[in-house]
C-alpha positions, 0 to 999 in steps of 0.5 A: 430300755423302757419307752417313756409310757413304761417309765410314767405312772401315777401316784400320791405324794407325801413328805415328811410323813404327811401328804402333800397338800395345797394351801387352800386345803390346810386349816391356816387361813392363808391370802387368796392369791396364795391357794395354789401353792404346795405344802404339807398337811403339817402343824405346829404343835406348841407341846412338841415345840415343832412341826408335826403332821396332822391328819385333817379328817377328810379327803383333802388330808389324802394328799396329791395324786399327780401324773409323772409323765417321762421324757427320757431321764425326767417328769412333768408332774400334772395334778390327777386329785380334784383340787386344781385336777389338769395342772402342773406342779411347777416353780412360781416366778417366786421359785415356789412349788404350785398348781400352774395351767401348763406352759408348754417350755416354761412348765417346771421338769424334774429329775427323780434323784434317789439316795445315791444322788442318781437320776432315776425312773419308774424302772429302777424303783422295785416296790409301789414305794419310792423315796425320791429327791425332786431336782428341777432340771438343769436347777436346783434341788427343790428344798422345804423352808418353814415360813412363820406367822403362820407356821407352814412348810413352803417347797422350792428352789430357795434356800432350805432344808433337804427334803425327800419325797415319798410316791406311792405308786397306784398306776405303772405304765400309764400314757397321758390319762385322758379321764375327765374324773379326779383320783381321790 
């Protein structure tokens, strides 16, 4: 059995085959109050009628780097990559994934649920990749909603599609990091 500083890592998030984002990097303009909060770097592309990922030319279309830090069989997810670097990722009170200063209890917690639907951590993933399901704890799966005028994928607890989530892991191991300086 690991100890919860063997179970936390580092690493970059994505789904769908695109990084994920917070809506003050994607090219839609979006109202201000509306910066914090997480999607995709996708698109709606009139040729193919759909959704598809684009890639912004930049380091903000590199997606996420958070901190999963463990506490027994679940995650605080804390943003490391410089835009909003210190907060976590957790529900709105309009059940929308974002960047939020911590909260102490009311910080958002997630079980990582593989494809089998069991509650996994860092010791069962054998690669530096992993195909997750994130399940805020005693909640709801977080699902993945196409929100119109303008097109844009949003990430919560509302009704929606299934949506897995892909970490790329760059750091195994990792007790509470203490850098001042974002990932990129």
């Amino acid at each position: 059995m690991s100890t919860n500083t063997e179970k936390s890592f580092i690493a970059r998030i994505s789904a769908g085959n695109a990084p994920a984002i917070f809506v003050d990097q994607h090219p839609i303009q979006f109202p201000k109050h509306s910066d914090h909060i997480l999607t995709t770097a996708h698109a709606y592309s009139e040729i193919a009628e759909s959704m598809v990922p684009y890639d912004g030319g930049n380091d903000d279309a590199q997606g996420i780097v958070a901190y999963f830090r463990c506490y027994g069989d679940y995650y605080n997810i804390q943003i490391r990559s410089a835009q909003h670097f210190g907060y976590f990722i957790s529900k709105g009170r309009d059940g929308l994934l974002g960047a939020y200063f911590p909260a102490g209890g009311d910080t958002t917690s997630y079980n990582l649920v593989d494809s089998s639907g069991r509650y996994v951590t860092l010791d069962q993933f054998t690669g530096n990749r992993a195909d997750i399901r994130l399940k805020a704890r005693n909640d709801a799966f977080i699902k993945r909603k196409l929100r119109t005028d303008p097109n844009i994928y949003l990430y919560g607890d509302a009704p929606g599609e299934s949506v897995t989530f892909t970490l790329d892991i760059l750091e195994r191991n990792v007790d509470y990091p203490t850098s001042t300086q974002p990932y990129s």
